[in-house]
C-alpha positions, -999 to +999 in steps of 0.1 A: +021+110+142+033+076+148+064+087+169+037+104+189+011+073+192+047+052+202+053+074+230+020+073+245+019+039+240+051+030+259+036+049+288+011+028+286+029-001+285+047+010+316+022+021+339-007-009+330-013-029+358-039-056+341-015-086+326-042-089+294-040-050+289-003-051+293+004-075+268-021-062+247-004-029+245+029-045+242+020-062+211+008-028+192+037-010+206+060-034+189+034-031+153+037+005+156+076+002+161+078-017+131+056+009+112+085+039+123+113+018+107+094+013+075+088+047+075+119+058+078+137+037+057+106+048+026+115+086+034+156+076+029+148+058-006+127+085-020+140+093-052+131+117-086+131+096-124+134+125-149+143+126-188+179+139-187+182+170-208+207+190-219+210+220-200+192+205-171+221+215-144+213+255-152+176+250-153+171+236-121+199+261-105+172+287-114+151+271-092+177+265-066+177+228-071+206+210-074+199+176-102+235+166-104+231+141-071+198+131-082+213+124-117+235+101-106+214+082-086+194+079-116+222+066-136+247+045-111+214+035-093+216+026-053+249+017-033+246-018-014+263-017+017+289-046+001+297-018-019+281-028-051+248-010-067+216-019-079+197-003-113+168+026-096+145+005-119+154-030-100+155-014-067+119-002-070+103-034-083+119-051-054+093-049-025+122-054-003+139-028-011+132+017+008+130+029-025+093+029-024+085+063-038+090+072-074+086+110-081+087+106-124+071+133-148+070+113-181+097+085-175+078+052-162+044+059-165+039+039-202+058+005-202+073+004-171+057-027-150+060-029-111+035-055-102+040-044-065+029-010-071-005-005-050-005+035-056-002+065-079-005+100-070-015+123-102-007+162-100-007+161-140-029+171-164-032+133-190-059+123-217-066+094-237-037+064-243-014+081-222-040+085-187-048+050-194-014+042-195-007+059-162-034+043-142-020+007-156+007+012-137-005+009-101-037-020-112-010-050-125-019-081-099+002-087-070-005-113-041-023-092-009-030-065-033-070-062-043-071-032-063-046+000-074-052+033-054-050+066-079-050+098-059-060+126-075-044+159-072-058+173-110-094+162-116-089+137-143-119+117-136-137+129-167-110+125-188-103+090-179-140+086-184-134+094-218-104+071-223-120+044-212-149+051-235-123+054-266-099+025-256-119-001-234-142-024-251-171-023-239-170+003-216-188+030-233-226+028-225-222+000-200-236+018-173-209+005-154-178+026-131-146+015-134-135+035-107-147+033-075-143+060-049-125+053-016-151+059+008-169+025-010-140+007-005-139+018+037-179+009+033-174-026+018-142-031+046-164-024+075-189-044+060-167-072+055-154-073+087-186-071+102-196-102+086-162-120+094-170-110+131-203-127+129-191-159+116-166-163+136-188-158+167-213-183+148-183-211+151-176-202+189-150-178+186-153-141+203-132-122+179-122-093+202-094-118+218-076-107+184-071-070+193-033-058+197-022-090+183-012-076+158+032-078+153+050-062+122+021-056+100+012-099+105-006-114+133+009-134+161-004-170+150-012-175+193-047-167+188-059-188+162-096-211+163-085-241+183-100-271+173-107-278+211-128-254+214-144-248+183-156-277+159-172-272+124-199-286+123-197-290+083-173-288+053-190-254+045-176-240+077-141-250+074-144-232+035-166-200+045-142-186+069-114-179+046-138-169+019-150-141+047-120-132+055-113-126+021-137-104+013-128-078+038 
């Protein structure tokens, strides 16, 4: 899909005549550029942690799956290219680093700590200390990170009602969810950036001079309020628009 929205993109790129447009387009070409490296570089660190066990070699051959490589990863961790190799567990609590997609079964969901870890994707059937102990994993704080993601693949809202009503203190009879579903959190974004819009138009800015300037998931720093042509008129301003922002 990205690949795709690259090549019409350079097309555009190369057939716009308006200078504004052009560089426009030129600026998200480059984002979405960056987007197909990261991409490919999270599909090459992809990697299984699994409990070794015994006769795991003829298990998985009965499947047609071959663990041995994915054993040793496991155990001699990821080559550098100096040569050396890095522990799978340091590799993925480096943001830095492709491995960005842990496929585990029982290994690192209780006790392993990756405060970088925005989301978990459950296909298993958990209850009680051990759900809640799963869902800690992907809600540790992290800076640019507002909440943990948990996609469910098994239907484990009710249980981890439940856990929450056994473990959390509190929680049971609060009246309050813990979790919220996405489409709240697209409401509440579009809603924030509504209001960010707003304000910023209330200080003299039009807002829409920021689209395609955005470069390698950060924006280009060439369109920011200039002081020469927007004042604030008090204190509050010069606080409120990062607290807007923020808020989105």
């Amino acid at each position: 899909m990205v690949k795709a929205t690259i090549s019409v993109k350079e097309a555009e790129v190369a057939t716009c005549p308006n200078y504004d447009e052009r560089t426009a387009a030129i600026k998200k070409l480059a984002w979405l550029q960056g987007q197909a490296r990261w991409m490919e570089e999270t599909l090459g660190g992809i990697a299984i942690i699994i409990s070794e066990d015994q006769n795991e070699v003829a298990d998985f051959r009965k499947w047609d799956f071959d663990i041995i490589p994915h054993r040793t990863l496991m155990k001699h961790g990821f080559e550098m290219p100096d040569g050396k190799r890095v522990d799978v567990e340091l590799a993925f609590k480096d943001p830095e680093h492709p491995f960005r997609v842990a496929i585990v079964c029982a290994m690192w969901l209780t006790g392993f700590d990756v405060e970088c870890l925005s989301t978990l994707y459950v296909d298993k059937p958990m209850k009680a200390h051990t759900l809640m102990q799963a869902i800690a994993r992907a809600n540790r704080v992290y800076p640019g990170k507002d909440f943990g993601l948990i996609v469910d693949y098994n239907g484990i809202l009710r249980s981890l009602r439940e856990a929450m009503a056994q473990y959390a203190l509190g929680y049971e009879g609060s009246g309050e969810e813990i979790v919220a579903p996405i489409e709240e959190r697209v409401v509440a974004l579009e809603s924030g950036l509504v209001a960010t819009e707003e304000h910023l138009r209330g200080l003299g800015f039009e807002p829409n001079r920021l689209i395609g300037g955005w470069t390698s998931g950060f924006y280009s720093t060439g369109y920011g309020i200039d002081r020469s042509q927007t004042e604030y008129s008090s204190t509050d301003g010069q606080i409120r628009t990062p607290c807007v922002a923020m808020e989105c």
